[in-house]
Structure formats: C-alpha cells, structure tokens
N, C-alpha and C positions, 0 to 999 in steps of 0.2 A: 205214800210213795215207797218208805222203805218197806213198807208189807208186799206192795207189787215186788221190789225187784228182791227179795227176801224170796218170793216163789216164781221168778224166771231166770233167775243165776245162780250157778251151782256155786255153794260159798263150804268150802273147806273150814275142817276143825280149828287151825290154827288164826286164821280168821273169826271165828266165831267165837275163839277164847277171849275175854278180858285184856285190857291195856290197865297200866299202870293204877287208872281211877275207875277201874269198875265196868271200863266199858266194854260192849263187844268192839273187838277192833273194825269189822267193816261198815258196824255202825259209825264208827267214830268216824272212819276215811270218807266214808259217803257224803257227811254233812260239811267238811274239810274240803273236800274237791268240786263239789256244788257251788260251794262258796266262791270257789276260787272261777270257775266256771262264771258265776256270778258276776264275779268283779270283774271278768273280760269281755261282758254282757253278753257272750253263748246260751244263758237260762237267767231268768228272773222267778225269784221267788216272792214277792210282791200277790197275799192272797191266794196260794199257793204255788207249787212251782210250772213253770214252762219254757219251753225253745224259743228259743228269737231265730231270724233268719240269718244271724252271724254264727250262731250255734249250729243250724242247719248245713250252711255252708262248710262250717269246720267239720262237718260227721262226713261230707259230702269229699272235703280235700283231703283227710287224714283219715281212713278206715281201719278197724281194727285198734291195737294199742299202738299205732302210730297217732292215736286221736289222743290218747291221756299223755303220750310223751310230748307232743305238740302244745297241750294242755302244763304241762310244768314248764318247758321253754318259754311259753310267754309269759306266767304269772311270774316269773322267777326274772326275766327280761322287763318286766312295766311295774312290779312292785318294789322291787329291792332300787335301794338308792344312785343312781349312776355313779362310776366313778372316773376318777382325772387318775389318767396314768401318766399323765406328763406332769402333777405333782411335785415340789421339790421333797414333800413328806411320804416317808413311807405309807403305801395304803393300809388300814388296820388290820389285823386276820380277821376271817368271819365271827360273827357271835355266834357264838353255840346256842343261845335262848332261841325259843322258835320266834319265827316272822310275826309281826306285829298283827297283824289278824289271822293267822293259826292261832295265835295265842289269845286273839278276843273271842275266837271261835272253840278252843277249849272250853276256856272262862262261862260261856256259855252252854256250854255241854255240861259243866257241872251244876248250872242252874236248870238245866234240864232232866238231871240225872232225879233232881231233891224234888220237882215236880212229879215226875215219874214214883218215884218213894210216897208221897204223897198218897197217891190216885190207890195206890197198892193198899196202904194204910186204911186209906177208907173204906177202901171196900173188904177189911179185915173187921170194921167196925173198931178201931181201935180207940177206946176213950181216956186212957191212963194221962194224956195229953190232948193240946189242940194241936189237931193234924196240918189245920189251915196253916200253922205260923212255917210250915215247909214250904209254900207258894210263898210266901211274905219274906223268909229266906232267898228262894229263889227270883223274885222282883229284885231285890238288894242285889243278889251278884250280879244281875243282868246290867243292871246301870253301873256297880263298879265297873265293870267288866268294856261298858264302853268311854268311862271316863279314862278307864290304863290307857286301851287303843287308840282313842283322839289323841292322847300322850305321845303315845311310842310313836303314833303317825306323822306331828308335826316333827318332833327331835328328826325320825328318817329322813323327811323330805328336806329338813332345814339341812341335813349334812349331806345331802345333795346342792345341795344351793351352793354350801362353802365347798366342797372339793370338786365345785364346776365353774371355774368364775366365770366363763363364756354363757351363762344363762341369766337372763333377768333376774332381776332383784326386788320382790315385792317391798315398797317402802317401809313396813312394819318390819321386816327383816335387816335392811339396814339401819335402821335405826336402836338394834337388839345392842344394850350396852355388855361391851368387855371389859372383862378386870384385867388391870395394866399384868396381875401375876399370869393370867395366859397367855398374852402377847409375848412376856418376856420368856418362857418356856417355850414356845415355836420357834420365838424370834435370837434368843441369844441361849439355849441348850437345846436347840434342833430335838423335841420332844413332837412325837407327830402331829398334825391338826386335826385328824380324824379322832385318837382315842381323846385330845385335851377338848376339843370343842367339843363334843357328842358330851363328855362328863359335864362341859359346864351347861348345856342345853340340859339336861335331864336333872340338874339342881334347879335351876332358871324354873323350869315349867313342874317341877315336882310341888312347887307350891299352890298351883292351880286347881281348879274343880271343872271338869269340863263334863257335868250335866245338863245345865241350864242352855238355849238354845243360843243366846246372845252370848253367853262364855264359851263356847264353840265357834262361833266363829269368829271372833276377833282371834281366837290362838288360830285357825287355821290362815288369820289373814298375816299371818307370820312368813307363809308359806305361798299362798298365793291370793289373786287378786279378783279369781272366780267372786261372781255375786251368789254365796253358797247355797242360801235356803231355799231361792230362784229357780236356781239351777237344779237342786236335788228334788224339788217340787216336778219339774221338769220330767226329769227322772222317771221318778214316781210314775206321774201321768203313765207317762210312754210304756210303762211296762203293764199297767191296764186302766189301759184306754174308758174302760167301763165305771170307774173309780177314781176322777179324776182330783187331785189335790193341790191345794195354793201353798206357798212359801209361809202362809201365819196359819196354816191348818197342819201342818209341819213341826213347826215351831209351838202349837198348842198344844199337840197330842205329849211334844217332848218334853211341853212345861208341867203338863199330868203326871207322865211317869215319874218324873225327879220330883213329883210333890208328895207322890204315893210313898216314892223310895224314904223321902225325911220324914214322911208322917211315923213310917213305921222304923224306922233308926231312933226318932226322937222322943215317939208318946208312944211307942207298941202298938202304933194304927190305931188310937185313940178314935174313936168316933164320936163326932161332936154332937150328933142330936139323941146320943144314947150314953147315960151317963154310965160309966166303967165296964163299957162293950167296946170290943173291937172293929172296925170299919170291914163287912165278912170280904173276903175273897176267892176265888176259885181256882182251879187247876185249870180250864182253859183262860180265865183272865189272866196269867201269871203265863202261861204258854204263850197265848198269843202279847203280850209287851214281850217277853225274850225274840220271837220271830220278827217282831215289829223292828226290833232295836239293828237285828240282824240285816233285816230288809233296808235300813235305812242307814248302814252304814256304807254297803256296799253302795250304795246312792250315792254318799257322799265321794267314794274312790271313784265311781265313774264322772259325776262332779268336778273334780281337783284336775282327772284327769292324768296322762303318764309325764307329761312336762308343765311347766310353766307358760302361761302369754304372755304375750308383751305386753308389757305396762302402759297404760294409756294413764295422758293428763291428766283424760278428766277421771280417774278411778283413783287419783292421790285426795286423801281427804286436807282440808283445810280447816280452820276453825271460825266459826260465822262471825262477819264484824260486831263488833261490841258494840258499835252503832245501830244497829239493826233496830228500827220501829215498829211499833203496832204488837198484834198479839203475838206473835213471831218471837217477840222475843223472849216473852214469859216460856216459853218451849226450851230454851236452854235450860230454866230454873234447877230444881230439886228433885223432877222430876218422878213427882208425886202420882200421875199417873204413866202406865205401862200395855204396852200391845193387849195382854190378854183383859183389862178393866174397858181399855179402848174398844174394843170388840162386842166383850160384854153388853156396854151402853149402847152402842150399835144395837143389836140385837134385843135389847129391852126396851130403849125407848123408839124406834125407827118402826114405819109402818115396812111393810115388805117388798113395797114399791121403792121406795126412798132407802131402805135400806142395802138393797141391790145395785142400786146405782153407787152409792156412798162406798161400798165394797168395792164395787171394781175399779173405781177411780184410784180407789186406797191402792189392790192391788196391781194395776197399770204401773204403778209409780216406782216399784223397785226391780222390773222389768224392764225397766227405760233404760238406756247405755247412759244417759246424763246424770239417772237420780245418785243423791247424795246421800239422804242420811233422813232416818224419821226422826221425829223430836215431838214428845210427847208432854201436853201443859200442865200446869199445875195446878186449875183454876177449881171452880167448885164442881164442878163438872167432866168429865174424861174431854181431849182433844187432843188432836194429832195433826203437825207440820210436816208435806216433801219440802226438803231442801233440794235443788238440782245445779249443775253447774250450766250455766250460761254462755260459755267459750271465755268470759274473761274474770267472772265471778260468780259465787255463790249465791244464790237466794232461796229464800223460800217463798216457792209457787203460789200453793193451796195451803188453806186449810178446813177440819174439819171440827164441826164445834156438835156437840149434842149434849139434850137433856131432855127430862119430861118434857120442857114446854112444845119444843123442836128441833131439830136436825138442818144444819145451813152446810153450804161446803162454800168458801170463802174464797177466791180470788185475789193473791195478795200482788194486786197492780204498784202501790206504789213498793212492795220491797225487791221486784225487779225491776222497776225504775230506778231504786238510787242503787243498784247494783249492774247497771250497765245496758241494759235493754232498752232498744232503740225503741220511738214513738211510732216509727212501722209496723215492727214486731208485736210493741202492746195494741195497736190499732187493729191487726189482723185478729188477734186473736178475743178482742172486746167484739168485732163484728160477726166473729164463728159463734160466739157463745149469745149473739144477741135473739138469737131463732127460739132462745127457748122462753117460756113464759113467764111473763114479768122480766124480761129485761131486755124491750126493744130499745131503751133510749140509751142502755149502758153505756154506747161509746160516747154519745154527746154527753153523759152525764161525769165519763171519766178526762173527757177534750179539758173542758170547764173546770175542772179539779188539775190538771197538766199528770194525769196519770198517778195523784197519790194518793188515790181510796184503795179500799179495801174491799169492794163490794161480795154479799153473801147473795147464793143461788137459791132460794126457799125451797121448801119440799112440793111446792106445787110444779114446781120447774124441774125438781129429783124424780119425781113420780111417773114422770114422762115416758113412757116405755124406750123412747128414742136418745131420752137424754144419756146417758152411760158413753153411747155411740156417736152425739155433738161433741160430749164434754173431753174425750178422748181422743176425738181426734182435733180436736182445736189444741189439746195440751201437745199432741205429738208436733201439729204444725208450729206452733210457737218456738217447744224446744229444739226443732231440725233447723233454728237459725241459730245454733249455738255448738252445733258437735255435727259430723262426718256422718249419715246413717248408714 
C-alpha cells in the first residue's frame, strides 16, 4: 500500500526526509492516520487494508482535505477523555506526551523499523552476528508496546469516568481503593482531581502486565462492562467476513505472542527440542504479530467503544455460593487447568463431530447477555464450568468433562435447582434436550430425582449433526426465563 501511494502522490523533500527515529515522515504519518482512520472504522486493516462503507461515506461527505480535518475532529472528539467543565477542580492542561495510541503506534514503528534492518542485513549476508535476534527484538517491542497502551488506555478512560460523574460506573471502578492522602489533597488543599487521580491511577496500574489475554481484561473491566474478547472477536469477524474468529481464538493467538515474547526475554528463545539452538524466526513472522497486535487493538477501541453502557445486574459479578455441589465446585479450586489445556484436550481427544458440537456450546456461552464466568477444574483431566445468572442467582449450567476415554457435556440440573430455578423452567428444558439420542426418559428420570442430577449428554448424542442447534437452543430457551432478551 505504501508503494501504491509512494507512486500516485507527489510527496515533497521535506516529507520524505527523516523524523526524529529514522523515519521518513510520510511514512510515519500514513501508518498514524490509518490507524486513526481505523479506530473510527472508515478502513480496517485486518489481512490487509480496506474501506468500509463508513469510510466511503466520509470520502463521499468531506472531499478534498476537508476529509483529513474531519478525520482529526473525530479521533480527537472519540479518543481523548471527555471532560466536566462544570468541575469544582481545575481541568489539567493538556499533556504534551502523544495520545495513547500515537504513541503504541510509534512503539510499533520502531519495531518495524528493527524488522526492516533485519531484511536489509540478510540480504547483505551479514554473519558477524545473528540477524534473526532483530525480529525477536522486534516481537519484544511489539508486545511491550501493547502492554504501555492497555496502560495509558484504561488510566484515560478511568479519568473520564471521575471528571464525568454523570456516566455510569463499572463496578471494578468503584470499587478502585483510595488513599485517605488523595482525598485529603482534593478535599482540604483544593489540589486538582484531574492531575491527583490520573498520578494515583498510573501508580495503581504501573504494577501490572497487561499481555496475557485474561490480564487485559479484567484491567479494561475497570473501565467498562463490554464482554471484551466477544466483542472484539466480533470485530474481527466483521472486518473479514472470509476469516472468521471466536473470542478463545483471540485469546490463543494472544496467549502465543506473550509466550514467544517470554520465551525470548527469559531463555534467548531457547528451543526445547534442539539443545543450545534458538527457536528460528522470520521477518514476515515478527511482521505479521506486530500487524496482528495493531489490528487487534484497534478491535478493542472499537469494542470499548466512545462512552460507556449502562450497567446491567446481571453483568455485576458475584462470587459462587460456598455451598454449591457436585463437580461444579471443584471448578472454583486451584485452578490447575486453563482455556488454552481446555481446548487442547478438546482437540486431542474429541472425534470432529463431538468436537464441534462441544465448541459451540463452549462458544454460545460467553455470547449469552446472562453468562457469568468460566471456571475451569482441576481434576485429572481438562474441564470447563458456564456459570450464568438466572434473574435471582448464580449457577452453573453445563459442564464439559473430556479425556482419552470420552467427551460428555454435563447438565448441571440440580445446581440450578438449588439456585432458584423453577420445575417449569428445568422441565422445559429436560424436554428440549430429550430429542437427542440416549436421552428420551431424561425428564422422567430427572422428575424421580426432584431435579438434583447431573446428567451427561454422551458423544453419541454430540455427534449428531443437529445437536449444537437442540442443545443451543434449549440453553437459550431455559436462560430467557431469567433476563430481558
């Protein structure tokens, strides 16, 4: 792309000269304004770049450089943090540091630059050193580079929250403790709220790591109440359609990159099946995670969104009762296994039929406006709990058990029965699920029990080309008597 407009735009000397690190300036602007183009979804670069029809529209309303000043009005209006002029604290003056993704968008330029260095290198044959460890470099900054901006992103948006008090309040944000010294500094030496909160916010989260997919969003759930991965999977999809991506396919590629990053922080990318070799890497591998990282950030700003929603009930989390029976509650444990082992075993021991099915149900579940919370067991085996809320209480629904021998997904009747679920609600839904094979007598078999088994669906019943599409829609029907759809 920058070779096409390199040869249909006349780009002056001054332009073409070097910025500060090296770079040509309208290379630097181009990947800068794209970006920002990006994040107001006018172009998606998702696999390379293209228009959307909100971008079409904008070339259509704003012609000319009335399109790039239209273009810095909004990013400049939807990114920077709102402010309260009605305030009793002075507003801060601007920061001079660039904007929170200019500045993960540099960050990335210079991991782009040590790639580009790279490529040159090798094709100079140079062997005085290994060339490769510039890509392995450049992997490193890319993921620093997104750990700074989840930083600067949540601190922004959090000091939007406090110098707006007319907007929602995600619970993780109220709940954010203060030291009595900032209180008393607002409170009795009228010291502004903007520069004391933003400093104690960037102590607060300076302690953090935000590569790992699950340490990202709990810090963004500081800020809002978006179901993130969901949503930026969402995303994703939309921006090509051809390519489509789940919320743990998301969450995998991110748990790669930040494993590639510490392999090569911690062992020099040790590679384990070659002893005192390096794990090789390349200049489009190292390219494409810095674009990747890029493309999914910008997911995430359109994700979050320019304001906050309203908090709904059922999106405050609770903690499961301590009573809670059956396998259900080994899932709170230690939590010895994790999405991506979970997966794994999926995928090794599941035939492709039962595997499919086991997937989408899995998938279904953090889609749903009710679900709660996975919970992953700790037993000899990988397994994974939904928790969802019910309108008056927490439970967990399903669960999903696998190993060599087989693959069940489990029914946990009675732990929404002693979590509030009417003998209707579990009736109907023991009747939907009773069409599939091997379990026409489920409901009289759960009548006889007063609803407190646990029954497992076998993989004869998973295999079902139709099951995915019973077992989904018996869960939607179940949970639409407990939340507004």
């Amino acid at each position: 792309m920058r070779k096409e407009v390199e040869e249909r735009v006349p780009i002056g000397p001054e332009l073409r000269a070097p910025n500060a690190h090296g770079q040509a300036r309208w290379w630097a602007q181009l990947g800068f304004r794209t970006g920002e183009a990006a994040s107001l979804g006018w172009m998606t670069k998702r696999n390379g770049w293209a228009i959307t029809e909100a971008g079409v529209r904008a070339l259509q309303e704003f012609p000319g450089t009335e399109f790039y000043r239209e273009l810095a009005r909004q990013y400049r209006a939807r990114r920077l943090p709102p402010q309260n002029t009605n305030a009793p604290s002075p507003v801060p003056p601007r920061d001079p540091t660039p904007a929170a993704f200019e500045q993960f968008q540099q960050n990335l330029e210079y991991a782009r630059q040590l790639v580009d260095g790279g490529r040159n290198l090798e094709r100079l044959a140079v062997g005085s050193f290994d060339v490769t460890d510039l890509y392995r470099a450049a992997w490193t900054q890319a993921v620093a580079a997104l750990d700074h901006w989840v930083t600067r992103e949540i601190v922004d948006r959090a000091m939007g929250l406090a110098l707006t008090p007319e907007l929602p309040r995600p619970r993780k944000f109220n709940s954010l403790s203060i030291p009595v010294e900032l209180f008393e500094k607002v409170h009795h030496h009228d010291e502004p709220l903007g520069e004391t909160f933003r400093a104690h916010l960037e102590r607060h989260f300076s302690f953090m790591t935000f590569q790992n997919p699950d340490k990202i969003k709990e810090g963004f759930a500081h800020v809002s109440e978006v179901n993130l991965w969901v949503r930026v999977a969402e995303v994703l999809t939309a921006q090509d359609t051809r390519n489509p991506i789940t919320a743990d396919g998301v969450r995998t590629r991110l748990r790669e990159i930040a494993w590639r990053r510490n392999n090569i922080a911690h062992t020099a990318d040790h590679d384990p099946d070659r002893t005192g070799q390096k794990t090789p890497i390349t200049a489009d591998e190292a390219e494409a995670t810095i674009e990747w990282l890029e493309t999914m950030a910008i997911a995430i700003q359109l994700a979050l969104g320019d304001s906050l929603p309203e908090v709904s009930p059922d999106a405050i989390r609770t903690t499961p009762s301590a009573t809670e029976a059956g396998q259900a509650d080994r899932s709170r444990g230690k939590r010895t296994w994790d999405e991506p082992s979970f997966l794994q075993a999926v995928e090794q021991y599941c035939p492709a039929d039962v595997r499919d099915t086991l997937l989408a149900v899995y998938r279904h579940a953090e889609s749903h406006p009710s679900f709660h919370e996975y919970y992953f067991g700790e037993g000899a085996y990988p397994s994974v709990t939904a928790w969802f809320n019910l309108g008056s209480d927490k439970a967990s629904v399903w669960s999903v058990y696998t190993g060599p021998a087989k693959s069940v997904l489990a029914v946990n009747f009675g732990s929404v029965r002693n979590h509030g679920a009417s003998r209707e609600r579990m009736a109907r839904l023991a009747e939907r699920l009773a069409i599939l094979p091997g379990a026409a007598r489920l409901r009289d078999q759960l009548e006889s029990a007063d609803y407190g088994k646990y029954p497992s669906l076998q993989p004869s019943a998973l295999a079902r080309p139709e099951a995915r599409e019973i077992i989904i829609a018996a869960l939607n029907e179940f949970l639409a008597g407990g939340i507004l759809l």
